[in-house]
N, C-alpha and C positions, 0 to 999 in steps of 0.2 A: 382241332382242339388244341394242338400244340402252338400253331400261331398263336393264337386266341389267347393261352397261359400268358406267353411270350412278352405279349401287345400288353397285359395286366400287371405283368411285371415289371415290364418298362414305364407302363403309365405310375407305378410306385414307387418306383427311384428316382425319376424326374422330380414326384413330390416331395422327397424327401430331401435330396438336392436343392430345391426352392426353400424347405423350411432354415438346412445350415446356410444356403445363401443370407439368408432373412437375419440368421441368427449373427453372421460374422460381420452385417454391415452394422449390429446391432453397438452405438457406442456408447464409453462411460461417461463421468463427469466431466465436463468441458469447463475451465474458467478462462475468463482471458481479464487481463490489466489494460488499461488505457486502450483497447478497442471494443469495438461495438460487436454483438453476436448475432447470427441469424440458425434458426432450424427450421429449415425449409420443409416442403410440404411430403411426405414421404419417408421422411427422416427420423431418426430413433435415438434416444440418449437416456441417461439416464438423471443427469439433471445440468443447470446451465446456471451458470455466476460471472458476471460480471466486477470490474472496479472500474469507475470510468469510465461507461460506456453502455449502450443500450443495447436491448435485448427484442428481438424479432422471433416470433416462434406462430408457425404456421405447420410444425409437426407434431411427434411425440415425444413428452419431456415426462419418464416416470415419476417423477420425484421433485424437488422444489425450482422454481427462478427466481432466482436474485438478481438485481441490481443495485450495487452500492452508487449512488450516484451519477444515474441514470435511468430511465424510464425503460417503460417494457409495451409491446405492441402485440397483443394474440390475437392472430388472423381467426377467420372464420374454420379453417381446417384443424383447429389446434388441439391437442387433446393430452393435459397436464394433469398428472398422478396424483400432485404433493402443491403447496402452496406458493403463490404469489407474489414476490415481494420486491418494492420499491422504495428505497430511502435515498430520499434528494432527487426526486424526480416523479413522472406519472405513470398510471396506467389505462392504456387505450384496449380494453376487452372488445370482443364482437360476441355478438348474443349466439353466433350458432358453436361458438367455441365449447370445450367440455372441463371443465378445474373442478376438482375433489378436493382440494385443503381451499384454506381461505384465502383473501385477497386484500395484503398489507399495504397500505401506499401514504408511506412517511415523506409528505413533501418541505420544502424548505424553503421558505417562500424568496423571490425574485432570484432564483436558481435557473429554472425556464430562461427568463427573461434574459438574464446574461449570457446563458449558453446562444441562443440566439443571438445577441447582438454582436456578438465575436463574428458571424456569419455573412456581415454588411459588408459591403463596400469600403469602408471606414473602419474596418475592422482591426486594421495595423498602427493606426494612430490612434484609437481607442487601447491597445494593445500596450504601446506604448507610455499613455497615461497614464494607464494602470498601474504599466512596473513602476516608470519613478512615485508614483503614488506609493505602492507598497513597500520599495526602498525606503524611502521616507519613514513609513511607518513604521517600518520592521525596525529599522536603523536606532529610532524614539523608543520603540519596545524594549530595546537591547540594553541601551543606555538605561534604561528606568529599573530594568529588571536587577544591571549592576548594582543601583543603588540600593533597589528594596532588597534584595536577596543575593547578599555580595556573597554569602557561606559558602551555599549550595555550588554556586559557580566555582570558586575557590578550589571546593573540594573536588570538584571534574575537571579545571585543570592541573592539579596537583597528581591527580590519575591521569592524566595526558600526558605529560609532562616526565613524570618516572618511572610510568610500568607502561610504555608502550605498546608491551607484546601484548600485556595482558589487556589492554586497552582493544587492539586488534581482535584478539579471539573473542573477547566477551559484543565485538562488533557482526561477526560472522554468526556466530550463533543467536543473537537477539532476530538477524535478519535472514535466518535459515526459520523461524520459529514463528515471523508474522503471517505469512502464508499461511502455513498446517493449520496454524490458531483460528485462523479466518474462516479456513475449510469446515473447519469440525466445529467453527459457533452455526455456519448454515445449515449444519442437518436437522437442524429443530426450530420453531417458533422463537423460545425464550431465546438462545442463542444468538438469533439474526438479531433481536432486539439488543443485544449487548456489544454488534459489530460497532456502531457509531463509538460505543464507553473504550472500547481498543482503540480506534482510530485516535479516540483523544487524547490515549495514554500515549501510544508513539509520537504523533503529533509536539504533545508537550514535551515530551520526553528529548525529542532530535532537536527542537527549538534549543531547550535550557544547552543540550550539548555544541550545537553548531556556538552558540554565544562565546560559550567557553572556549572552543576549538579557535573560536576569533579571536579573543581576547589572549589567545597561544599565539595565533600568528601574528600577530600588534606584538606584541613583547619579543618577539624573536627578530622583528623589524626593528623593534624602537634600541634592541642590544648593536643591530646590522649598523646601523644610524650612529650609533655611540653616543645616545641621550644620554639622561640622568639615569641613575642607574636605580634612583628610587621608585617603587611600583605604583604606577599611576592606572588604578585598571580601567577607568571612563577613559582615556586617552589609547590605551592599550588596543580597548574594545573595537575604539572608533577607526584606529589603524584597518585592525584584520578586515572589518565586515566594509570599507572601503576597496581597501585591497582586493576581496573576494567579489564588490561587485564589479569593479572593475575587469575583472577577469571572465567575470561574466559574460562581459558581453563577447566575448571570443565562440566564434559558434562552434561548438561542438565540443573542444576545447574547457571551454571556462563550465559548462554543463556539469561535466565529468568530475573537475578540479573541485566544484560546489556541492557535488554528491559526494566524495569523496571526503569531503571536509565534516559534512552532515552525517554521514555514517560512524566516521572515530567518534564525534561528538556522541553520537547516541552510546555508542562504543563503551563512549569514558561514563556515562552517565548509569549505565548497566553495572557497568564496574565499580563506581562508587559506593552501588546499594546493595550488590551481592558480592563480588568480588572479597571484601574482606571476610564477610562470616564463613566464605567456603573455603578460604584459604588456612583460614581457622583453625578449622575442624578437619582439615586435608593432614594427613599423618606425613605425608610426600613435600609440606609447606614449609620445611628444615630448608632443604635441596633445594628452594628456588625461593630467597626471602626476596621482600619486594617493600618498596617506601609506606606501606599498606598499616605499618606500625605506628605512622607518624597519625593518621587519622582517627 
């Protein structure tokens, strides 16, 4: 009888044992940027997000999948808590899968198709069309946008330009804040629907500022040079955002230098629009006055 206990004993520690195994391999939310995700067959999480990049799920996903800008693949093992979602890409379901929310799929038409043709053979000289295509373009953007909305620019680099620290912090923080933001629109339906209305805010937002940040580095040249010292800011413009593609093409290098240009830009553009009212109203804005008056 006391074996017998023993053997009953042991066979209920083992199980128990298997349940915290069970539970420790149990993981949280998984995002990843610019890679692709898999949950394999076996496997437990509690939800999966992607940016740029697709989503394989052949496990258990409590909670929602996202993909911003990639498609999403549920094998037949799959078995998903919380809802579906796909903007700027597809979804490939298999009928013995299990999903309890719905199944969103925001496509953007000949998105597929380019992802794909990057993939050829030909894929580096298509690569390459592109960019001077998009130089080009960007370059005409820049230039037009100086003309239509010379203000706004003015005003981001005039924040560039004199309050660089505060330029800096209001850079860190905007890009400490895109993330969490992103995080907490996917926990819900409405939310995933407003990821793209973000995307466009920073988007336009780091555009207006990298312009500016160019049209800083064109004027710090054209002073380097000992032009005219009168402010030409289509000539200004045309300087930096040469200069910066040039630099571009520096592998790794020119990367860095052109994120790095694009972030103050965003930087200064955060700080143009909040920067003074908080400075304001900051009882502490005695102690640290800033060119913030002139605007």
């Amino acid at each position: 009888m006391n074996m017998k206990r023993w053997f009953i004993c042991f066979i209920a520690f083992w199980f128990l044992g298997l349940s915290s195994a069970h539970a420790v391999h149990k993981e949280k939310n998984i995002i990843k940027f610019g890679r692709s995700l898999a949950i394999e067959e076996g496997r437990t999480v509690r939800g999966a997000a992607t940016v740029v990049g697709d989503i394989t799920v052949n496990g258990t996903v409590e909670d929602d999948v996202v993909a911003v800008g990639g498609s999403v693949t549920i094998g037949p093992k799959a078995v998903i808590g919380g809802n579906v979602v796909s903007i700027g890409g597809e979804i490939d379901k298999n009928n013995k899968s299990e999903i309890s929310g719905n199944i969103v799929e925001a496509n953007i038409p000949g998105f597929s198709s380019f992802s794909k043709s990057v993939t050829t053979p030909n894929w580096r000289r298509i690569y390459w069309i592109f960019r001077i295509i998009a130089f080009v373009g960007f370059l005409a953007l820049a230039l037009s946008a100086v003309l239509i909305i010379p203000k706004p620019i003015t005003m981001v680099l005039s924040r560039i330009e004199n309050t660089p620290v505060d330029v800096i912090s209001w850079s860190l923080r905007g890009l400490l804040l895109i993330v969490p933001l992103a995080v907490i629109l996917t926990m819900s339906v409405a939310g995933i629907l407003l990821i793209p209305l973000e995307i466009i805010l920073v988007a336009g937002m780091t555009l207006l500022g990298y312009i500016a940040a160019s049209q800083f580095i064109g004027k710090k040249l054209r002073e380097f040079l000992k032009q005219d010292r009168d402010e030409h800011m289509l000539w200004e413009t045309f300087l930096g955002i040469m200069l910066l593609g040039i630099l571009g093409l520096i592998p790794v290098l020119g990367w860095i230098v052109k994120a790095v240009v694009a972030l103050i830009g965003f930087g200064g553009v955060l700080s143009a629009i909040f920067g003074f009212k908080i400075k304001k109203s900051n009882p502490l804005a005695k102690l640290f006055p800033s060119s913030s008056e002139e605007m």
